[in-house]
N, C-alpha and C positions, 0 to 999 in steps of 0.2 A: 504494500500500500504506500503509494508514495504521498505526502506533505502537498497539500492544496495550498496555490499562491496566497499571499499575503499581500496584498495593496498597503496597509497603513505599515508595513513595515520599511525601513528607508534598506537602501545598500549595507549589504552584512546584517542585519539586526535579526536574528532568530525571534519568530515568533509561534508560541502556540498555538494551533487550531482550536477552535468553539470545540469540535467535535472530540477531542483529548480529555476532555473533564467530562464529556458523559462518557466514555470507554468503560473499559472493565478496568483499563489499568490504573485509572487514578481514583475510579469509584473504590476497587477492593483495596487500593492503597490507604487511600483514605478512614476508610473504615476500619481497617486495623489502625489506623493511630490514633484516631475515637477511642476505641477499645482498649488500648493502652494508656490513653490520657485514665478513662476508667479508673482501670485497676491501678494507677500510681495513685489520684485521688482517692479513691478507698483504701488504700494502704496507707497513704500520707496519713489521713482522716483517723483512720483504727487507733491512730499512734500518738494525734495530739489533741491538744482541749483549745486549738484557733476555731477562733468564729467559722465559720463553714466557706464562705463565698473568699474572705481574704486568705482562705488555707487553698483554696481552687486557685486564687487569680497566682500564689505563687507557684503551685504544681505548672499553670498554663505557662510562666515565664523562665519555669526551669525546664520544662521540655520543646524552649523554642516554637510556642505556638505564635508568639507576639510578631512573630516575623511572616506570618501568613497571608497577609494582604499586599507583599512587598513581591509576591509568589508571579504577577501577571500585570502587565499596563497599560497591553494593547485589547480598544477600547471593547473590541467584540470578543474576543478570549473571556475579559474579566467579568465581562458582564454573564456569562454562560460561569465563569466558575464561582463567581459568589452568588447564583442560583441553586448551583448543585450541591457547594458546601454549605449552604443553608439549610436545603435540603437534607444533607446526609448527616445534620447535626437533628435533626426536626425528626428523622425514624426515629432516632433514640429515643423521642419521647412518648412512643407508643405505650397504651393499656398494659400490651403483654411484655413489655419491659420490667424490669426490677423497680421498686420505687426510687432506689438508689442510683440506678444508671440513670431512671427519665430525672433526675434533681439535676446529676452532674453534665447530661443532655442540653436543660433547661439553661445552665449556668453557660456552656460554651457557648452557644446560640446566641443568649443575651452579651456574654464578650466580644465574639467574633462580628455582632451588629455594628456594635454601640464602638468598637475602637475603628470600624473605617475610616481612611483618611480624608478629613474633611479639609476643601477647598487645598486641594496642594495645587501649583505649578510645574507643569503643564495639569489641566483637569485627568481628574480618574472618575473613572465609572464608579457608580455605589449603588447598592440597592435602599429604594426607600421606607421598603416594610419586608416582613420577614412572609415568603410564599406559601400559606397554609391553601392548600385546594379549597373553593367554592364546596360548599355542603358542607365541611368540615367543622371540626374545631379543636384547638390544644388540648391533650386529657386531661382530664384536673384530679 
């Protein structure tokens, strides 16, 4: 399979295809390191008596999540990938999930929204609500 042109990319600049972040390879990639964020926050968690969310936001910055939005820039790429990882943070918060996993779910979701980069130079794409399908709604 070869790599479909890229217009907004200039001379030399590697850029991601939209269709890369729905694949299998960055959906199942992806979701193993959900899964891993997981079980560090519940280990972390097991082991100390921090408020919940400031015990999260440091597991997310010792496992290098903070740097996720710095992952794509060209403007159709990011826009398809802060769908998808919206998305693959938002299964985790299914019924038949753990209460545990849909909280730590709940938590990445709300970080990974709420630190997009606002108004940088040159503009980045952001999403401006978080994509819960029509009929739907978060479990509670």
């Amino acid at each position: 399979m070869l790599p479909a042109p890229a217009p907004s990319a200039s001379r030399g600049d590697i850029v991601l295809q939209p269709n890369y972040f729905t694949s299998s390879v960055y959906v199942r990639a992806l979701r193993d390191d959900i899964s891993t964020l997981i079980l560090r926050y519940h280990e972390a968690y097991s082991q100390t008596t921090m408020r919940p969310f400031t015990l999260f936001k440091t597991v997310w910055l010792q496992m290098g999540w903070n740097w996720l939005h710095f992952k794509v820039f060209d403007h159709r790429s990011r826009q398809t990938f802060l769908d998808v990882t919206a998305r693959l943070f938002l299964e985790r918060t299914v019924r038949t999930e753990a209460p545990f996993t849909r909280a730590v779910a709940l938590f990445s979701l709300y970080v990974f929204f709420y630190t997009q980069i606002k108004d940088p130079i040159p503009a980045l794409r952001s999403i401006s609500n978080i994509p819960i399908p029509y009929g739907t709604s978060v479990p509670y």
